[in-house]
C-alpha positions as CSV (number, residue, x, y, z in Angstrom):
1,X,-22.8,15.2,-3.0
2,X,-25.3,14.3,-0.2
3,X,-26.5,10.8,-0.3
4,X,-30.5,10.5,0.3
5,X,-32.8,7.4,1.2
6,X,-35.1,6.8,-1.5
7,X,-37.9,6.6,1.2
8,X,-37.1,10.0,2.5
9,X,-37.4,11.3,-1.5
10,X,-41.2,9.6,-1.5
11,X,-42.0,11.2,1.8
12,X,-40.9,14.6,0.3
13,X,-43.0,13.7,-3.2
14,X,-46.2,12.9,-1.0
15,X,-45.7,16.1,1.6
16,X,-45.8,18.6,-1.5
17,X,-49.0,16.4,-2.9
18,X,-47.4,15.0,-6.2
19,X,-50.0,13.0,-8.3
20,X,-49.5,9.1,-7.6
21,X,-49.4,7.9,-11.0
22,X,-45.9,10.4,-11.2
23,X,-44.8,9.9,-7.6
24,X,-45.1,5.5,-9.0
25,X,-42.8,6.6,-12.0
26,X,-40.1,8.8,-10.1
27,X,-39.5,6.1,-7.4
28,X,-39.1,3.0,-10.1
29,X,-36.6,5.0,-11.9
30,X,-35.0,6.1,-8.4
31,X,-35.0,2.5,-7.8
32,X,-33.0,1.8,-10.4
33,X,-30.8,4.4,-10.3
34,X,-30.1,3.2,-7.0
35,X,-29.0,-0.4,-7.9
36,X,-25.3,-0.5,-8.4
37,X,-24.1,-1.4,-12.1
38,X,-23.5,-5.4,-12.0
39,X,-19.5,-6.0,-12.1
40,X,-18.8,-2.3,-10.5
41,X,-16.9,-2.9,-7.4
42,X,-15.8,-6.3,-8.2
43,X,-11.8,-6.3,-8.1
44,X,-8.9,-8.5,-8.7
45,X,-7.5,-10.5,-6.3
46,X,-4.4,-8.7,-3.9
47,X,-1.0,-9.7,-4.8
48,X,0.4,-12.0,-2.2
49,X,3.9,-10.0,-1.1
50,X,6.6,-11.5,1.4
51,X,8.5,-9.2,3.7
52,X,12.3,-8.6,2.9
53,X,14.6,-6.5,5.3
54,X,17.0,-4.9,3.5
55,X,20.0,-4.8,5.8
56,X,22.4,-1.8,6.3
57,X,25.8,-3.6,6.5
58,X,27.9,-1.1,4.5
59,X,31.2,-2.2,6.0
60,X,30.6,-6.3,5.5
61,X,30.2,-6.6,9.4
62,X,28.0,-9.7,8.9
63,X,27.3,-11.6,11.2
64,X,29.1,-9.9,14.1
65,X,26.7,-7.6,15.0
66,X,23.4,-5.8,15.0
67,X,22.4,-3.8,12.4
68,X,19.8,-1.2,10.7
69,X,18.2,-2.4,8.0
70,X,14.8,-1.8,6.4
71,X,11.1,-3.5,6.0
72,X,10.5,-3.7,2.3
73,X,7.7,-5.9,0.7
74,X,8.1,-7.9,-2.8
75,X,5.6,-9.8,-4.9
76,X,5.6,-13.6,-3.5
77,X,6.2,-15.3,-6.3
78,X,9.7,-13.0,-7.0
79,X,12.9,-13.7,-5.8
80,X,14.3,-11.9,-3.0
81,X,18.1,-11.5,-4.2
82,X,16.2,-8.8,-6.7
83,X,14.8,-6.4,-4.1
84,X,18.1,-4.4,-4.3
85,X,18.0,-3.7,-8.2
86,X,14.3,-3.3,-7.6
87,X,15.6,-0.3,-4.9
88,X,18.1,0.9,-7.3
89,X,16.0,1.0,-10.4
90,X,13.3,3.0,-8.1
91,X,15.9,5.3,-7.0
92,X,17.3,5.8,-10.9
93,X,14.3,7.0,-12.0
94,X,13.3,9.1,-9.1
95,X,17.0,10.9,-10.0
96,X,15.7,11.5,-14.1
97,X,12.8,13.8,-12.5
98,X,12.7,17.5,-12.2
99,X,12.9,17.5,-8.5
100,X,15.0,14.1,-8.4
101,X,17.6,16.3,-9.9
102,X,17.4,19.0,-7.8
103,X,17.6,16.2,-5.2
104,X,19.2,13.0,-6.1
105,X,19.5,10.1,-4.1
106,X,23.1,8.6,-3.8
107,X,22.4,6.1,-1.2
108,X,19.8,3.7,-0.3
109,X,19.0,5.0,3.0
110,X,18.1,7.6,1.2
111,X,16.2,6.7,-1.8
112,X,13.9,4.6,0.7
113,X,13.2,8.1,3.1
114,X,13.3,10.2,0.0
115,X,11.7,8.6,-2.9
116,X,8.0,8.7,-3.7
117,X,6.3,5.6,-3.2
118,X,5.0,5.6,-6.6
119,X,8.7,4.8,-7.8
120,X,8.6,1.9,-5.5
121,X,5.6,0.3,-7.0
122,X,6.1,0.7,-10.1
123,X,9.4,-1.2,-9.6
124,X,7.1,-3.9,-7.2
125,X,8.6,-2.5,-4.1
126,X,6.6,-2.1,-1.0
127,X,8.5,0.5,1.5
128,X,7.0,-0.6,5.3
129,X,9.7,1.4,7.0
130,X,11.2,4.7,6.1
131,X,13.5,4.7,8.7
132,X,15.5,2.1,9.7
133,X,14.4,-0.4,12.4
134,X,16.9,-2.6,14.5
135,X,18.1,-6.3,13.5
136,X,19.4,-8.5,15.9
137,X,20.8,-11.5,15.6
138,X,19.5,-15.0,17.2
139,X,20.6,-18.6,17.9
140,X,16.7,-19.9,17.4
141,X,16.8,-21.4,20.6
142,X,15.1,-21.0,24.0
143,X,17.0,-21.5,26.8
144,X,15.8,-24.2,29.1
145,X,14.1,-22.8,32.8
146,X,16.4,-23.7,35.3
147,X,15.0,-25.7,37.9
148,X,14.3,-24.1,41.4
């Protein structure tokens, strides 16, 4: 539905020559229907979440050399070593569903391309990226310049 000043309502009320006393009464209880209820809107604090990737190292290659892997998002204050049950758990119950079963998941590439995000938060799993991005690996240092 349209959404209408309240002045533009009074300006109608006086153009078609409604009695003052009534056009008073009409724009009080506009008024207050206007005024938004007191604690409507207000909501909860977000949940602080951390970023996990979730790396695709299916053949133990670790830490030879670069890898896929996925951006998932936990709850801050949970452990990290639990984002893969969390996955897993997700991907279980997205299998016990009509169309999981028509479709089920068997790996977690595809649970995280193919599963419903509402499986993932209801586990407290935040899927960033559906497909999987490139990791590689670092020494954390910057090389020096070279002078000139």
């Amino acid at each position: 539905m349209a959404k209408i000043d309240v002045n533009k309502v009074a300006e109608v009320l006086k153009k078609n020559e409604i009695s003052p006393a009534v056009l008073r009464r009409v724009m009080e209880e506009l008024n207050l229907a206007a005024q938004p209820d007191p604690g409507e809107g207000e909501k909860p604090p977000p949940m602080k979440k951390q970023f996990v990737i979730l790396i695709s190292d299916p053949e133990g290659r670790l830490p030879k050399n670069d890898f896929a892997g996925w951006v998932l998002q936990i709850p801050e204050s949970e452990s990290v070593a639990t984002t893969q049950d969390r996955v897993f758990r997700a991907a279980y119950d997205w299998n016990t569903t009509k169309k999981g079963s028509l479709l089920p998941v068997k790996t977690v590439g595809e649970a995280i391309e193919n599963v419903p995000a509402k499986f993932f938060k209801e586990t407290d799993v935040w899927v960033k990226t559906k497909t999987p991005v490139l990791m590689i690996r670092t020494d954390n240092e910057i090389p020096k310049e070279s002078s000139r």
